[in-house]
N, CA, C and O atoms as a GROMACS GRO file, in nm:
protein
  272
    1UNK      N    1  -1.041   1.027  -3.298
    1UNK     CA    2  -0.995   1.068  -3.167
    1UNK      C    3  -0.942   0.946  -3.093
    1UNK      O    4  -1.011   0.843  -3.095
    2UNK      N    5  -0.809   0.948  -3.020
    2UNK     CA    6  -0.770   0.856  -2.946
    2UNK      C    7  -0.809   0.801  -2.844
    2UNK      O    8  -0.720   0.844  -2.770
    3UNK      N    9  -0.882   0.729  -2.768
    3UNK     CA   10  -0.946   0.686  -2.674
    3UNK      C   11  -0.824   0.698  -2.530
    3UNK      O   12  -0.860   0.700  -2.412
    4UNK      N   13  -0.679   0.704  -2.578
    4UNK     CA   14  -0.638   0.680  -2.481
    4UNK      C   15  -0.613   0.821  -2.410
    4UNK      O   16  -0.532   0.824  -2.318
    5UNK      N   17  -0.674   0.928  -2.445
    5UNK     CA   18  -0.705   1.072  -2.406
    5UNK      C   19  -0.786   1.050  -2.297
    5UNK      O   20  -0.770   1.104  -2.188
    6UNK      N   21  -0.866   0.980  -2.322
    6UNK     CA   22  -0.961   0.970  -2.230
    6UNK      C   23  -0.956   0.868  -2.084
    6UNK      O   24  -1.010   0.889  -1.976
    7UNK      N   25  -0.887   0.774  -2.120
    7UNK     CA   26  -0.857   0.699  -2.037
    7UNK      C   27  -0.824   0.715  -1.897
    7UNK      O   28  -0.891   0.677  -1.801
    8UNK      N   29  -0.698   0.784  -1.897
    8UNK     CA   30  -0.660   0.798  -1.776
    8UNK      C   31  -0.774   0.857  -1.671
    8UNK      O   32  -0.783   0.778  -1.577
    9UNK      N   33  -0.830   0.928  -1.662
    9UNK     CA   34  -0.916   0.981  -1.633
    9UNK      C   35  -1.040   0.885  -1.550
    9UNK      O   36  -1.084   0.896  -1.436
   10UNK      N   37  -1.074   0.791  -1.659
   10UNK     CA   38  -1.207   0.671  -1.664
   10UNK      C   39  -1.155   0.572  -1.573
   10UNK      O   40  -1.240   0.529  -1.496
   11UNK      N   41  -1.053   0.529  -1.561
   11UNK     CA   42  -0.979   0.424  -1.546
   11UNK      C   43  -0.874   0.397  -1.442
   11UNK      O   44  -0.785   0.482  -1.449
   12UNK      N   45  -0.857   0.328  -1.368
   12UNK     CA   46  -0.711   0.286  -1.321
   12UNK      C   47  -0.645   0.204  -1.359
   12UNK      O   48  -0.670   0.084  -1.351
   13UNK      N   49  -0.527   0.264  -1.418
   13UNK     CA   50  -0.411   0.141  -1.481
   13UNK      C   51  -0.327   0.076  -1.338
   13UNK      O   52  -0.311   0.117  -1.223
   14UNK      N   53  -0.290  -0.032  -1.404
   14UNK     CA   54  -0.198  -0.084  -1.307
   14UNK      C   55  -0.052  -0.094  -1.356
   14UNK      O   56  -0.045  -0.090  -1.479
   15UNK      N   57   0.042  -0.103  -1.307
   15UNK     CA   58   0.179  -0.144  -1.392
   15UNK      C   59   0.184  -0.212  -1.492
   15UNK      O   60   0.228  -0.176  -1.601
   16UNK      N   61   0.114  -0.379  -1.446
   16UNK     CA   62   0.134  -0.478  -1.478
   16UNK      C   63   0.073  -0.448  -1.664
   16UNK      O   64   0.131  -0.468  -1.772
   17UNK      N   65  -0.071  -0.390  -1.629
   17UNK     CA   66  -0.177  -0.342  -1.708
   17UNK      C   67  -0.133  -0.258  -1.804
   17UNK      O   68  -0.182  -0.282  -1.914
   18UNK      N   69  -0.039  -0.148  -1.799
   18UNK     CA   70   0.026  -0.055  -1.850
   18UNK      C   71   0.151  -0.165  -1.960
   18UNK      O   72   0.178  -0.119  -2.071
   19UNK      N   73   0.187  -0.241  -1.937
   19UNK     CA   74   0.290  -0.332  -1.964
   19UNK      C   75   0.257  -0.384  -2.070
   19UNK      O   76   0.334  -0.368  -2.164
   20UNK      N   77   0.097  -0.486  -2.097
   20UNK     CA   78   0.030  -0.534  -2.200
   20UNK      C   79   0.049  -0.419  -2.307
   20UNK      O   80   0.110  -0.427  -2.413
   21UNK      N   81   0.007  -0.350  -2.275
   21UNK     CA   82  -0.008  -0.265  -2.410
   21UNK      C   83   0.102  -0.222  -2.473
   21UNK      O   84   0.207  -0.208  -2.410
   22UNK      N   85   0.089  -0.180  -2.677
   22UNK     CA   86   0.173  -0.195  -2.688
   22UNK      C   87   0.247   0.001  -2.659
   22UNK      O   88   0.196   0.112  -2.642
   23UNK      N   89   0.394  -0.057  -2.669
   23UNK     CA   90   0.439   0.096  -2.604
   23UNK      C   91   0.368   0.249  -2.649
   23UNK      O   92   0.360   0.336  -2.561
   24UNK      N   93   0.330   0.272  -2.758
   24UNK     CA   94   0.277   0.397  -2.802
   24UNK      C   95   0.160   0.427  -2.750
   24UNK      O   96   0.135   0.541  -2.711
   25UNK      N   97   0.051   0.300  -2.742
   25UNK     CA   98  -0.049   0.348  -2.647
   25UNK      C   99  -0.044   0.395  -2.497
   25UNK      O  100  -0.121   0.472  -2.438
   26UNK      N  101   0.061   0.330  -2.453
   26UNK     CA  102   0.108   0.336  -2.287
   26UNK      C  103   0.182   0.492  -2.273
   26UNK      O  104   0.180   0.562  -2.172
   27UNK      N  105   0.247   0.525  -2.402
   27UNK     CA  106   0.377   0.647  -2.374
   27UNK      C  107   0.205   0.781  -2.404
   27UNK      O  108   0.201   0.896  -2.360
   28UNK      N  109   0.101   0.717  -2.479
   28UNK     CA  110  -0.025   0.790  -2.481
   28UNK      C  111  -0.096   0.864  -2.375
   28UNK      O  112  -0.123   0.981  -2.348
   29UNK      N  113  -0.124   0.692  -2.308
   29UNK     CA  114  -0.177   0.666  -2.145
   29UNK      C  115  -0.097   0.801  -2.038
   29UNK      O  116  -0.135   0.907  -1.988
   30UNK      N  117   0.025   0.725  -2.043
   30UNK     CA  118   0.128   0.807  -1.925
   30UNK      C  119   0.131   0.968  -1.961
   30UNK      O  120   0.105   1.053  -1.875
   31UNK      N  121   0.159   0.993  -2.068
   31UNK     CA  122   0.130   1.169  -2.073
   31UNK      C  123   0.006   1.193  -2.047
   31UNK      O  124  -0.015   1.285  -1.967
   32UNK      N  125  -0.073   1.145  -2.085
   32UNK     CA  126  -0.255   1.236  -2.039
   32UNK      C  127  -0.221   1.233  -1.926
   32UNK      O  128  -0.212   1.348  -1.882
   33UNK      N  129  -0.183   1.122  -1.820
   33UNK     CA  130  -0.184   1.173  -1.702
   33UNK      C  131  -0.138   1.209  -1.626
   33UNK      O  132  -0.167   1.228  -1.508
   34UNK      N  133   0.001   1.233  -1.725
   34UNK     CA  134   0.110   1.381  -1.631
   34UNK      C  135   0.066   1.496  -1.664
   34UNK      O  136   0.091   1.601  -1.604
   35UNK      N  137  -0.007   1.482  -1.770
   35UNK     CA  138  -0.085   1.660  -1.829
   35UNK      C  139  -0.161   1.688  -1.715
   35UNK      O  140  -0.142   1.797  -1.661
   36UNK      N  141  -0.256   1.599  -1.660
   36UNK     CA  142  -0.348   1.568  -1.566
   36UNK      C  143  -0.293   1.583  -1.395
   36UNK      O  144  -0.350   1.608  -1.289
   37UNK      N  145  -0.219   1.567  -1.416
   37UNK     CA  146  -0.116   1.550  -1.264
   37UNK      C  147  -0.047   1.678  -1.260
   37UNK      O  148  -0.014   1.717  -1.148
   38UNK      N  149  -0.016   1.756  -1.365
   38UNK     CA  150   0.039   1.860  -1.352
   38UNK      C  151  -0.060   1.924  -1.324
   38UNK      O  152  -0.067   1.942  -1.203
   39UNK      N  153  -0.168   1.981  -1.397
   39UNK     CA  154  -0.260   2.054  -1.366
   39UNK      C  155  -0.272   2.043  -1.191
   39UNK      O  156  -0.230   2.135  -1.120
   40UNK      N  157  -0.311   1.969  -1.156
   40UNK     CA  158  -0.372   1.929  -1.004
   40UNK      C  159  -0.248   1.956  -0.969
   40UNK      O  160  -0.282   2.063  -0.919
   41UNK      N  161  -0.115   1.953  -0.946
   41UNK     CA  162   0.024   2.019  -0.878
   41UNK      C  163   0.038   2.129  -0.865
   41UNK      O  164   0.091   2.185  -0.770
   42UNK      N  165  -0.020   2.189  -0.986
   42UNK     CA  166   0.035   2.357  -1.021
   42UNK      C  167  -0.036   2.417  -0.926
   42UNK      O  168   0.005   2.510  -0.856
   43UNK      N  169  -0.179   2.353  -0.919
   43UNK     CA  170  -0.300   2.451  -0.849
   43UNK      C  171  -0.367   2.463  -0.739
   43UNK      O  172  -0.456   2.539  -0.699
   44UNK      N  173  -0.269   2.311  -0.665
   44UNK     CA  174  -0.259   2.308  -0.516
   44UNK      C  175  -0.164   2.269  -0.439
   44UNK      O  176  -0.100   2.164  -0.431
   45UNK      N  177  -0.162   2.422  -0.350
   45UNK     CA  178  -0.093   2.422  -0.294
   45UNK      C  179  -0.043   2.340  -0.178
   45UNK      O  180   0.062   2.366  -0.120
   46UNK      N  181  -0.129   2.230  -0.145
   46UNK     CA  182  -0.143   2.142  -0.027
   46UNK      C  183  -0.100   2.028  -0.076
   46UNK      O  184  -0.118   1.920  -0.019
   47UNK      N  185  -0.021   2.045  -0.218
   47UNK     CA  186   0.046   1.956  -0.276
   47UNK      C  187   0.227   1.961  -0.292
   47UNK      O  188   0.311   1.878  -0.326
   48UNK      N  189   0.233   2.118  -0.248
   48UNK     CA  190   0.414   2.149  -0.295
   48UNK      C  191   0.405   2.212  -0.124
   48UNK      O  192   0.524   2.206  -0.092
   49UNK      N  193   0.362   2.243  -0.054
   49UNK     CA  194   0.385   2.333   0.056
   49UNK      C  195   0.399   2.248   0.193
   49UNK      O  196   0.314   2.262   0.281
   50UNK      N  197   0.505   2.161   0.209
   50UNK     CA  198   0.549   2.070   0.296
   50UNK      C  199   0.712   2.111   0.301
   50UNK      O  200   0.782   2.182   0.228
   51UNK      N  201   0.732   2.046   0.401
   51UNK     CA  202   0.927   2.001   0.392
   51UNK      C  203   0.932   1.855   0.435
   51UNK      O  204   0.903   1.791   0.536
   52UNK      N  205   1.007   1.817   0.257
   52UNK     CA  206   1.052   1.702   0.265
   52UNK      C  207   1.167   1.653   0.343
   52UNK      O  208   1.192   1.533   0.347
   53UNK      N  209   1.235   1.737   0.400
   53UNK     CA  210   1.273   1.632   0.539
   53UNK      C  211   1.309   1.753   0.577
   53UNK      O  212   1.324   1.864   0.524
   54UNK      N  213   1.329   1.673   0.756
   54UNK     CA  214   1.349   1.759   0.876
   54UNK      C  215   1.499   1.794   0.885
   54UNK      O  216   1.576   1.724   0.818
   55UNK      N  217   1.558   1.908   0.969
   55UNK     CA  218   1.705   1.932   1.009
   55UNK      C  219   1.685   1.778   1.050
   55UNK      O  220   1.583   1.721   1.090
   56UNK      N  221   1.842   1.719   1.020
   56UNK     CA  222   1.850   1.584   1.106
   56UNK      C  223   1.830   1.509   1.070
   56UNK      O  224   1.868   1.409   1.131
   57UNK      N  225   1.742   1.488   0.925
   57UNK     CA  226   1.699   1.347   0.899
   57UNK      C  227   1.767   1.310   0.749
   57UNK      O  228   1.709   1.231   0.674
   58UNK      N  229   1.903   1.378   0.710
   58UNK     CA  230   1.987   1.343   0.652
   58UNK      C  231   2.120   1.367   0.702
   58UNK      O  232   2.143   1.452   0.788
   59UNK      N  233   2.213   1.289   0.646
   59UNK     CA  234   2.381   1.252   0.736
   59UNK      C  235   2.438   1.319   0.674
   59UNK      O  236   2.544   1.257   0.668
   60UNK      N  237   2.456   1.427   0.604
   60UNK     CA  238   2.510   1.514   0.559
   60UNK      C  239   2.552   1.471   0.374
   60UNK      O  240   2.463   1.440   0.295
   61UNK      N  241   2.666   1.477   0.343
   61UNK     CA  242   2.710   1.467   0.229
   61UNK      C  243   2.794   1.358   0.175
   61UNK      O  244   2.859   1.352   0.071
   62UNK      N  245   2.774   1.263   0.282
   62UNK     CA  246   2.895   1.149   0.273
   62UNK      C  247   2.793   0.980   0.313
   62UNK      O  248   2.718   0.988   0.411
   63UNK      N  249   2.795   0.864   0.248
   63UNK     CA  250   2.709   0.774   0.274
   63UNK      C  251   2.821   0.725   0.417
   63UNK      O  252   2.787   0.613   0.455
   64UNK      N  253   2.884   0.754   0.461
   64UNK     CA  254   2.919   0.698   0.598
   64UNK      C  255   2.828   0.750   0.694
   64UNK      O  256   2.801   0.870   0.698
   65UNK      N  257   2.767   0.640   0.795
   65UNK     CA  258   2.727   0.718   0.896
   65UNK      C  259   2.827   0.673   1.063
   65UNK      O  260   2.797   0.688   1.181
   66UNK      N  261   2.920   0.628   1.010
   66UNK     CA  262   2.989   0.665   1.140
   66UNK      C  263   3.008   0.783   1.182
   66UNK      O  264   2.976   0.873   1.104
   67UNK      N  265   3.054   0.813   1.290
   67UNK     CA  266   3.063   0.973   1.342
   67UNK      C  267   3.226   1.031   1.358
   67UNK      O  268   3.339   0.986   1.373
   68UNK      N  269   3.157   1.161   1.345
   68UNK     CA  270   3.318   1.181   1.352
   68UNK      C  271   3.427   1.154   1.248
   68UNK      O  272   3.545   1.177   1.274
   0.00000   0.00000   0.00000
């Protein structure tokens, strides 16, 4: 059994921490804990039930913000 199943869970990685290792254990690491992160997304709702921004707090469709 892979230990790195378990990990995410036990543990806090850091970037830097995630970096040492070599990539297959890390691409290991990072899915358990999108499996993990999904679960907890799907099943609360106090997680998707916001508005990410307000009328107004984008300039429409163009990076100019002069007016007019």
């Amino acid at each position: 059994m892979s230990t790195a199943t378990l990990e995410p869970e036990t543990r806090e990685w850091t970037a830097a921490k995630l970096r040492e290792l070599a990539p297959k254990q890390r691409d290991e690491i990072l899915a358990a804990a999108a499996e993990c992160a999904f679960k907890y997304y799907t099943r609360d709702i106090h997680l998707t039930d916001f508005e990410a921004y307000r009328e107004g707090d984008l300039h429409g469709n163009s990076s100019n913000t002069e007016p007019g």
